[in-house]
C-alpha positions in Angstrom: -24.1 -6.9 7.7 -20.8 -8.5 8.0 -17.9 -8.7 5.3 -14.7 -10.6 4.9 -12.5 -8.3 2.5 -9.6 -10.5 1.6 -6.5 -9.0 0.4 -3.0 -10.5 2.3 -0.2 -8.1 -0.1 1.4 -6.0 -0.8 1.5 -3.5 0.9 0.6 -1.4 -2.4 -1.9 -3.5 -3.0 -3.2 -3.3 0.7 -3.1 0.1 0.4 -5.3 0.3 -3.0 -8.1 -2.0 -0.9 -8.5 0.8 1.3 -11.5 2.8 -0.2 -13.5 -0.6 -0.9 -13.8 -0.5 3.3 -14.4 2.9 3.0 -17.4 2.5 0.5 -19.2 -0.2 2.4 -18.8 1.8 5.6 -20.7 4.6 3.9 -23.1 2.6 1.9 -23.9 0.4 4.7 -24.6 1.8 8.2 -23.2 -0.5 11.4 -21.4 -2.8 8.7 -19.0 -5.2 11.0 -15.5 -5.5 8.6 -13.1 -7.8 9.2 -9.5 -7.8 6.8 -7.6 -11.0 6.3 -4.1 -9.5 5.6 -0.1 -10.8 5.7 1.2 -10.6 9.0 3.8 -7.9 7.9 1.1 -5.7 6.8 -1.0 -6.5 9.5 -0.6 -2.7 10.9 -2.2 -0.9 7.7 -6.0 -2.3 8.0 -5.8 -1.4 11.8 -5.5 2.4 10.5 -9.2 2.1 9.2 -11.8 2.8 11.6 -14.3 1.1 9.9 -12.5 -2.1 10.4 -13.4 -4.3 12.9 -11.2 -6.9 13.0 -7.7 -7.8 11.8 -7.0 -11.5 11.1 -3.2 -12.0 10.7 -2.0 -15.0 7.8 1.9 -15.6 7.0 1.5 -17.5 4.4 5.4 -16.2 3.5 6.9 -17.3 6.9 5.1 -20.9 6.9 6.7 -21.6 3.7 9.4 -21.2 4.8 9.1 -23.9 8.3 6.0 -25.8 6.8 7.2 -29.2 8.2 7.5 -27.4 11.5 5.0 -28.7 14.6 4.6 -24.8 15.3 3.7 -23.8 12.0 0.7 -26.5 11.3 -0.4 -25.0 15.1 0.0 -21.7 14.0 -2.3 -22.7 10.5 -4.7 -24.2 12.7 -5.0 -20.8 15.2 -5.6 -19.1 11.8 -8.7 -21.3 10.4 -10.3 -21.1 13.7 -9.7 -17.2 13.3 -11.5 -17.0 10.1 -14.4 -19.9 11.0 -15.2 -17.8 14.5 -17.8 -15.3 12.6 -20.5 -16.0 9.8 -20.2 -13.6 6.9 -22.7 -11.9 4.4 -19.9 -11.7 1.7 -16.1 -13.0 1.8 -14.9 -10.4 -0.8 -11.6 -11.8 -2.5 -10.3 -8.5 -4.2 -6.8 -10.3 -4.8 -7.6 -12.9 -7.3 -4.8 -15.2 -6.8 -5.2 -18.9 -5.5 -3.6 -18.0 -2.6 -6.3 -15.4 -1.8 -9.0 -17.6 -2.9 -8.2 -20.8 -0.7 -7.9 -18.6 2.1 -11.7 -16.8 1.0 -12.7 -20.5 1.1 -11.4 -21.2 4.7 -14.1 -18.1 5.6 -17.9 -19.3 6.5 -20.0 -17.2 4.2 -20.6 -16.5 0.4 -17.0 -16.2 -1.6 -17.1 -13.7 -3.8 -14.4 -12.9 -6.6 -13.3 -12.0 -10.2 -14.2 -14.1 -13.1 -11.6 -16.2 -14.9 -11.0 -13.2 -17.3 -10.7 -11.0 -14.4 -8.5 -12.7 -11.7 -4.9 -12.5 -11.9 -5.0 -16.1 -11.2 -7.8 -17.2 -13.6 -7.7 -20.9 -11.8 -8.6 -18.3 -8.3 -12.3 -18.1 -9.8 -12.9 -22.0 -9.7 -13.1 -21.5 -5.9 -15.8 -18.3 -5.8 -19.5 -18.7 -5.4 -19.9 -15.8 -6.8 -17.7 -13.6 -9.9 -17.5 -11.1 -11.7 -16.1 -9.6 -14.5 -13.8 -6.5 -14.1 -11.5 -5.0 -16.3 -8.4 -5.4 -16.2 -7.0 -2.5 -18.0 -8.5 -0.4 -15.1 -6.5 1.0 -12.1 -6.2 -1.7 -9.1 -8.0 0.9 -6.7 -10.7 1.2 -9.5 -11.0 -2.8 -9.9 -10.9 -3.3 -5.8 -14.1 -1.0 -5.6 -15.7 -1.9 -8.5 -15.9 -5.5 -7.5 -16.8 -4.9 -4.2 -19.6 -2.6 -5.5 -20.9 -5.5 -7.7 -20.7 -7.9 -4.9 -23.2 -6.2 -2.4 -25.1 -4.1 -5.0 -24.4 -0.4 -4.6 -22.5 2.2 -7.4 -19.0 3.4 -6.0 -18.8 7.6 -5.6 -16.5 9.0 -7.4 -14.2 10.4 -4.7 -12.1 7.9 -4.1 -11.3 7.9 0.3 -8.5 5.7 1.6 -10.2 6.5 5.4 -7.1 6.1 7.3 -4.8 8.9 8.9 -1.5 8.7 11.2 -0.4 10.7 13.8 3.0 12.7 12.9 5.7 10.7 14.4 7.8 12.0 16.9 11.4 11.1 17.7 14.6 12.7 19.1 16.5 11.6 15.3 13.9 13.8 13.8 14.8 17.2 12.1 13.6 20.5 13.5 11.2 22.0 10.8 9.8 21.2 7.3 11.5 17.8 5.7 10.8 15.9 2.9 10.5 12.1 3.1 12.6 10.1 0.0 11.7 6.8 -1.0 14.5 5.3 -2.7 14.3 1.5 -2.3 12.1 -0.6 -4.6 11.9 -4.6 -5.1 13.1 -4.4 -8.1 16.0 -3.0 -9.6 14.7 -2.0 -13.1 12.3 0.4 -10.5 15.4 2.1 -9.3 15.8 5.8 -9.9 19.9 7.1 -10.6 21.6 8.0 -7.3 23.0 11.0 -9.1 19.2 12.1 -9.4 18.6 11.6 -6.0 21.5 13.8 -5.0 20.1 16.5 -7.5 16.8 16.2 -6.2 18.2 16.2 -2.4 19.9 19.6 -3.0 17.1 21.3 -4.8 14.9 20.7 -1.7 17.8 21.2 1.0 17.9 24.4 -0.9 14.2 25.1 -0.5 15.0 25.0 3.5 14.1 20.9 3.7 15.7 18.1 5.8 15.8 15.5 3.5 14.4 11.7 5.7 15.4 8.6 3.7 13.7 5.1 5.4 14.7 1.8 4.5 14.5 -1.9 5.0 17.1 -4.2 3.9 20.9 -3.7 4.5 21.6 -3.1 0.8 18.6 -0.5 1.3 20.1 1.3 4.4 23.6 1.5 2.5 21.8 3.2 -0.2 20.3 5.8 2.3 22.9 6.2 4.0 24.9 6.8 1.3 22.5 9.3 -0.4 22.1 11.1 3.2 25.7 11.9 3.9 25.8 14.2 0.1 23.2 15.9 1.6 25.2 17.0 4.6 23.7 18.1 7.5 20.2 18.2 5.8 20.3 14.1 4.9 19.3 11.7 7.3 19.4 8.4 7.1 16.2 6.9 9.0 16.6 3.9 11.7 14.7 1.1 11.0 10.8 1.8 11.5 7.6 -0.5 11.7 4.8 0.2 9.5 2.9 2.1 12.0 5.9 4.3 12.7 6.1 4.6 9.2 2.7 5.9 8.6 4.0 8.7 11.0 6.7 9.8 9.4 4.8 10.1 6.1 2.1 11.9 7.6 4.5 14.4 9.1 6.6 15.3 5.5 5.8 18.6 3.5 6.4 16.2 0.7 6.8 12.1 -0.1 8.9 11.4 -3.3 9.5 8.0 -4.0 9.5 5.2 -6.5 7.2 2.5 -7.2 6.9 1.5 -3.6 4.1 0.2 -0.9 5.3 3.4 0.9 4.4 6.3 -1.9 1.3 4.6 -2.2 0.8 4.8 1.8 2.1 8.6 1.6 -0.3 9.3 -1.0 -3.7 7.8 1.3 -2.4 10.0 4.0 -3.1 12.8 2.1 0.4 14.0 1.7 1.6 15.4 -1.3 3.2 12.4 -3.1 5.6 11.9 -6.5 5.3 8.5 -7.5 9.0 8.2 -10.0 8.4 5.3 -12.8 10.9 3.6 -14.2 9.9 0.0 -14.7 6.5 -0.3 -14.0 2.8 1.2 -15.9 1.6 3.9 -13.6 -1.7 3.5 -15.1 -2.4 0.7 -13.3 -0.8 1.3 -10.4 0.5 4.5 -9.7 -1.0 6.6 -7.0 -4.2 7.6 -7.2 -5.8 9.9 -4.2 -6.6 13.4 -6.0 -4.2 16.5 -7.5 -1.7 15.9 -4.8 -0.8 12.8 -6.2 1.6 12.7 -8.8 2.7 10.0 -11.3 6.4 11.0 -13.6 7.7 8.7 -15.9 6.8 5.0 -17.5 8.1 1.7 -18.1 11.9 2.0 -19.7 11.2 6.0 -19.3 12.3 6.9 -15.9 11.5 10.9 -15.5 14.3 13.2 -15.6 16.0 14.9 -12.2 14.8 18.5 -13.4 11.3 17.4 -13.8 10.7 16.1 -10.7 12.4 19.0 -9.0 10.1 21.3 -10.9 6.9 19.1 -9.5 8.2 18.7 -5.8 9.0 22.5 -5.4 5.5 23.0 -7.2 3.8 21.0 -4.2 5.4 22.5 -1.5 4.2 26.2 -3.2 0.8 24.8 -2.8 
């Protein structure tokens, strides 16, 4: 058998397709997987040994050049890409048009939600195949539960992301235990209070943690390194890092704490103790979801409180 799972970003929602390869590894014996993903994100299916094949899109860079000679080449390297293998399903767990015009670009059966289901509803005009999935469910949940329906098999209930990261290794690195912080979101209604940060910082500093604070954009870095240096010598403010890099540092922390980020979700698949901090989003439907490690504070307008979530991290690192 040989699938097309179809899910370009983010890299949340990347991570929250994971299990779906995971099931039809296990339900289905020799299964070839290929992943049609954002280039950026490219890294994050690789991690799964049950995929085969990675095909790269960028739909957000062509946009950006599309009257450009080199994009319409690079378009055209990218529907040969998709044509070069005949599928058994082309599983479209995204339900947006963008997802579903590149599921129809695939050779093979598209499968995807049903008008009530897709976050798109005009995404289901271009399925063979749909079904209904509810929406008030988590996105994990929905991912497998779609797939399931697709190629005819009941999900488990444990729920196995099926990637892991070596520990990263690298001279900036602390000697000894350190806690990863997440403090950069897309949003800014997602933002936690620096002055929590700081009082979470200490807390852990105090529990005998170097405290490792990535981040992307230069807004982001000032924000790191500003919340690094009140940490003293037990802040550090991490260099930039690619996704696989990344990965490592996560899976090298005694604990993740972050807010609604691609990252606490990626911490939390790795099996690392991970504190997923709400402030603007419903954790319900997104917040991480990989066992009692995983840890979801706050809600929308509710952000949790700095003691709470110092309670909760030193809790985890007692375990």
């Amino acid at each position: 058998m040989r699938i097309l799972l179809v899910k370009t970003s983010s890299l949340g929602d990347v991570v929250h397709n994971l299990p779906v390869a995971t099931d039809i590894m296990r339900r289905f014996a020799g299964a070839e997987i290929d992943w049609a993903v954002e280039e950026s994100f490219a890294e994050l299916p690789r991690l799964h040994p049950a995929i085969r094949r990675v095909i790269p899109v960028a739909l957000r860079r062509w946009r950006k050049s599309l009257w450009s000679p080199a994009t319409w080449r690079e378009i055209g390297d990218f529907k040969r890409a998709i044509k070069a293998d005949a599928y058994d399903a082309v599983i479209d767990t995204q339900g947006l048009l963008k997802s579903a015009l590149i599921a129809r670009e695939a050779r093979g059966p598209r499968i995807g939600h049903d008008r009530g289901s897709a976050r798109e509803p005009v995404a289901a005009r271009f399925y063979d195949r749909q079904f209904a999935v509810p929406r008030a469910l988590h996105a994990v949940q929905r991912n497998r539960l779609l797939a399931a329906e697709a190629l005819g098999y009941v999900p488990s209930a444990e729920i196995d992301y099926g990637i892991s990261a070596r520990p990263l290794t690298a001279d900036w690195l602390p000697q000894g235990d350190y806690a990863v912080l997440l403090t950069a979101t897309s949003r800014a209604e997602k933002e936690w209070p620096e002055a929590d940060w700081q009082t979470l910082g200490k807390a852990l500093t105090a529990a005998g943690l170097h405290c490792v604070l990535p981040s992307g954009s230069a807004r982001e870095r000032e924000r790191a390194t500003r919340l690094a240096a009140g940490l003293g010598d037990c802040g550090i403010a991490a260099p930039a890092l690619n996704l696989t890099e990344l990965a490592g540092l996560l899976a090298g922390a005694r604990v993740v704490i972050g807010v609604d980020t691609g990252l606490i979700h990626l911490a939390a698949a790795l099996g690392r103790p991970a504190i997923a901090l709400y402030c603007g989003s419903d954790p319900a439907l997104t917040g991480v979801l990989a066992g009692n490690d995983a840890i979801n504070l706050g809600a929308t307008g509710a952000p949790p409180k700095a003691d709470a979530v110092v309670c909760q991290a030193l809790d985890s690192l007692r375990r």
